[in-house]
N, C-alpha and C positions, 0 to 999 in steps of 0.2 A: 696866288703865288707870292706877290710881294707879301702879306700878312705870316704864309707861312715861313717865310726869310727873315720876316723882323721878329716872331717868336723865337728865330733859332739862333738869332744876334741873341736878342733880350737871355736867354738860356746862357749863351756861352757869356756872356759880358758878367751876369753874376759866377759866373762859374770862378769867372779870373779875380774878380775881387774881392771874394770869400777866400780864394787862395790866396791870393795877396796878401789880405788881412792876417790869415793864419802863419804866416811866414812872418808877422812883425810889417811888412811893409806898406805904406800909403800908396794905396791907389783911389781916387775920384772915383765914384759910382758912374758921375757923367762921362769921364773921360772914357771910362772900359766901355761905355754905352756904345758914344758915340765911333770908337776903334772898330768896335762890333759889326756895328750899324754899317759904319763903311764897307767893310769886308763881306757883308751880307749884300748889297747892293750890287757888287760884282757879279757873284753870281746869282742874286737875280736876273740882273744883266744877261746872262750867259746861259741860262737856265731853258730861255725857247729853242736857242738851236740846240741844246744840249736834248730837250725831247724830241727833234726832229730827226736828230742820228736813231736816236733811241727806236721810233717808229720806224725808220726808214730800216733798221737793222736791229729788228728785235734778236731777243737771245733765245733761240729756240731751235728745233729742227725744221726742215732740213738744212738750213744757213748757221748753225749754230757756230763751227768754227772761224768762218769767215766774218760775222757780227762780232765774237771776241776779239779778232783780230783788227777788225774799225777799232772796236772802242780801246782797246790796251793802246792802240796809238790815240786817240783821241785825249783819254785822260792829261796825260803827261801836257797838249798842247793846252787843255782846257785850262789847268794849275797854272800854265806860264802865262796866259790868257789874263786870270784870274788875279795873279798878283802884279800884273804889269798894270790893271785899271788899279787896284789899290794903292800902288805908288804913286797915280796922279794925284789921289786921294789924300794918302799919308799927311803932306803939310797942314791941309784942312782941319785935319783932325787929330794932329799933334802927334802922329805917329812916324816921323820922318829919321828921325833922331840926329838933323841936323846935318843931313847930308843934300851936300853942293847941287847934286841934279836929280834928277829923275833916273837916270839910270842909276846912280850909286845908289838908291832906294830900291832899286828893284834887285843890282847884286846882291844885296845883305838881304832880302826877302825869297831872295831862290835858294841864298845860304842855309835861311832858318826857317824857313816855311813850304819852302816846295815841296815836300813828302808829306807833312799834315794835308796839304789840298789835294794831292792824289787822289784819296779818298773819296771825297767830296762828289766829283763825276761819277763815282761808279753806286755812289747813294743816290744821286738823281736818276742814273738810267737804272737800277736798281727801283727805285718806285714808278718808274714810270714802267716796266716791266711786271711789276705786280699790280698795275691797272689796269694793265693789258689781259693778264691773267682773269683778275675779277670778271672785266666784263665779258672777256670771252665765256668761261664761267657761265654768268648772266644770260648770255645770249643764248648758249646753249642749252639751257636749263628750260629758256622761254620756246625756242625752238621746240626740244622735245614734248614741253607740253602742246603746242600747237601743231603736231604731228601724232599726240595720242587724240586731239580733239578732231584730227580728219580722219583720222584709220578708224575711228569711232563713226564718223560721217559715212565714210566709204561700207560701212558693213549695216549701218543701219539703213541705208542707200539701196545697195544690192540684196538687203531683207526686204525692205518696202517692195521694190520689185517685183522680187518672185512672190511676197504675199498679197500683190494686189488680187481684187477677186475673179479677174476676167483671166488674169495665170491659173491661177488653182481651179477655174471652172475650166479652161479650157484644156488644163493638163489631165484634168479627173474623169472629164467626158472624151478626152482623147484612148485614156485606159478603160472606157467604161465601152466604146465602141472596138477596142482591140480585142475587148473579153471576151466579144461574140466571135471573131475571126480569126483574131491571133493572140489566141494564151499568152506564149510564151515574147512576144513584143510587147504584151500587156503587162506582165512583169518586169521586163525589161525596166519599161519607162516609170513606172512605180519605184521598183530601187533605185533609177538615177533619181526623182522628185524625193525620194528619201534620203539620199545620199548628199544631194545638191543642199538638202536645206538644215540636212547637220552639217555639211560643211560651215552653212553662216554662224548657225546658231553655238557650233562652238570651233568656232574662230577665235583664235587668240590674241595678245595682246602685242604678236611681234609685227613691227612695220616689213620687214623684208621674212619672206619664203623662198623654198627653193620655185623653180620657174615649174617644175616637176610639177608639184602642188596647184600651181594656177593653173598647167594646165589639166589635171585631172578633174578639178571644176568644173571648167570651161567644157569638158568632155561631158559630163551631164547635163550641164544649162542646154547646150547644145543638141544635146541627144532629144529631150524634152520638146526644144523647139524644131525640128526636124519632123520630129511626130505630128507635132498641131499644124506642122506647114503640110501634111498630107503630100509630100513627096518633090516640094517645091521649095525646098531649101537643100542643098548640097556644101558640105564645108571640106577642108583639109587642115591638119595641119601639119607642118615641117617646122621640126625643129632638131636637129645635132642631138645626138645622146652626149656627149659632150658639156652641152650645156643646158643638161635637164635639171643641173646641180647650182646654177647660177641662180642670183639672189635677186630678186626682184619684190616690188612692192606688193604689198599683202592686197587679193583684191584691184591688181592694177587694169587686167584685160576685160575683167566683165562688161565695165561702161564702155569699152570701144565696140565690144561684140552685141551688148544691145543698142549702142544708137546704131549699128552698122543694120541691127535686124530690122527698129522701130525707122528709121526713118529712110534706108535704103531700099529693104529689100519688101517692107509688110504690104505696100500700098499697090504693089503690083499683081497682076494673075500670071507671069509666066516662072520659071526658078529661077532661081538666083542662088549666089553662090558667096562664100568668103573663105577665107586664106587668114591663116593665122602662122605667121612666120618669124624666127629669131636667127638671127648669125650672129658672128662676133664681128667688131668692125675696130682693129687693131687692138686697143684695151677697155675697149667700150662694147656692150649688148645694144640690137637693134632688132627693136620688136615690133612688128607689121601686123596690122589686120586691116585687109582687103576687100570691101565688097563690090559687087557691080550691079550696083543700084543704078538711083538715075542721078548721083551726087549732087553735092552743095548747091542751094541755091545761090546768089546773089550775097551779099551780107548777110549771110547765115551766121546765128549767135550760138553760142557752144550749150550744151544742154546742162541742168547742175552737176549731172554726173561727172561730164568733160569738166569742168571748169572746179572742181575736186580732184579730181587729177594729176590737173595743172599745177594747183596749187601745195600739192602734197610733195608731187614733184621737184618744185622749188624747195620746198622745205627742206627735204631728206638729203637734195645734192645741188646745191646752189653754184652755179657759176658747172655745173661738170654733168647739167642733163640735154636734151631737146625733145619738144613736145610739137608734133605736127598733123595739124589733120587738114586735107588738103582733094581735090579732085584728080583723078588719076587721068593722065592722059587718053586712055583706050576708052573710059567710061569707070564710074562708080566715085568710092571716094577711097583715101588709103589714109589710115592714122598710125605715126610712127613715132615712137620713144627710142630715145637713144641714154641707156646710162649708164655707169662706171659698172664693166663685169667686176664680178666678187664672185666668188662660191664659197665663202668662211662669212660668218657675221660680224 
């Protein structure tokens, strides 16, 4: 800061003695220097709380008229500010012109300089306002990269899954034993395995879908697994028509619906059940999936899936989600998201 204040003396101190010059009249290179130099000092001086209004009341929405309204007073105090420290200054540096006190240095400096320093304030929160800019900029640019490199995770994730081998053996011998009994559930789960696995394979590149979309996924994964559970998996889900059109993350429910399968419901012999639920909860979505397994052990660690999630979560809505997966009081476990309804992208 101080450097860039003594470049912006060093700038105006020649400015004034090439005019000078040009006008026929002597002026010292030193003397303009050091007049400069003074008056640079000031505000540097004045320069940190000057960025701290700045931060504290950037110029933007939704505060936008209230922050011009700080700073259009602020300036005017910053200038009187500004040339009250220069007038201590003034005698040091030969700029007084010989006047008896410090206040009558400072009348003939509000006379002839108060409007030139106006300025001056609204070019510091001015650049401190386009730093602000940049880095937000910045951040968001790194953001979104880091939200195409999970959405990328999340689908190669839910690809791995269904293409591990013990999936496709046991979906293909689950259609391979309907063929004998039942045709037509044999087809069934054929087009949901074919349907479920164009869904991954051309998944797109948007982070948010409508909730619609996840769940007519979630309608085959599940269809799929119902079948290999031979009659010992039951699901529901409720959701509002309403809010089938609300925007949620691409790929967000499948990890809940398989840790809910893989670690609640698989290890047991009797059925089991989950619940797949959305409401609106003021101007926020609250999405629930419910199993009644034998839930959480102890310091149980979140699986990759969960823990992609989470983090994708933070990404896309920082400070405005909630991510909970927890034991249900009656039994099992319930994993809840809470995040900003939208239905427009």
């Amino acid at each position: 800061m101080l450097a860039a204040w003594t470049l912006v003396a060093m700038l105006l101190a020649g400015q004034a003695w090439f005019a000078a010059n040009v006008r026929g009249e002597s002026l010292a290179w030193g003397r303009a220097s050091l007049v400069w130099l003074a008056w640079a000092a000031t505000w540097a001086a004045l320069t940190p709380l000057a960025l701290r209004l700045a931060a504290r009341f950037p110029v933007e929405r939704p505060r936008l008229f209230p922050s011009l309204a700080v700073h259009a007073l602020s300036a005017p105090a910053f200038a009187v500010a500004s040339l009250a420290l220069f007038a201590l200054l003034a005698p040091l540096v030969g700029a007084s012109n010989a006047e008896p006190t410090w206040l009558a240095t400072l009348r003939r400096l509000l006379g002839t300089t108060f409007l030139l320093n106006l300025p001056v304030y609204w070019l510091v929160v001015g650049a401190a306002q386009l730093e602000r800019l940049v880095r937000t900029a910045r951040e968001n640019d790194r953001r979104q990269l880091q939200l195409e490199a999970q959405l990328a995770d999340a689908r190669l994730q839910a690809l791995r899954t269904q293409l591990q081998p013990h999936f496709l053996f046991n979906a293909l011998n689950t259609i391979s034993v309907l063929m004998r009994e039942d045709v037509d559930a044999a087809d069934r789960i054929l087009l949901q395995l074919s349907a479920l696995l164009r869904r991954l394979l051309d998944s797109g590149e948007e982070h948010e879908v409508p909730l619609r979309e996840e769940l007519d996924f979630l309608g085959s994964y599940l269809g799929i697994e119902r079948a290999r559970f031979d009659g010992r998996l039951d699901y529901e889900i409720a959701v509002p028509d309403e809010l089938l059109e609300a925007r949620v993350p691409n790929l967000v429910l499948q990890p809940l619906v398989e840790n809910a399968l893989r670690h609640g419901l698989a290890a047991r012999a009797r059925p089991g059940r989950i619940e797949i639920r959305a409401q609106r909860q003021g101007d926020d979505l609250q999405l629930l999936v419910r199993d009644d397994g034998r839930g959480l052990p102890p310091g149980a660690s979140e699986r990759v899936g969960l823990s992609n999630t989470r983090a994708r979560l933070a990404l896309m809505y920082p400070g405005r989600h909630r991510f909970d997966l927890r034991n249900a009081p009656d039994g099992g476990v319930v994993a809840e998201i809470i995040i900003p309804l939208r239905t427009r992208p």
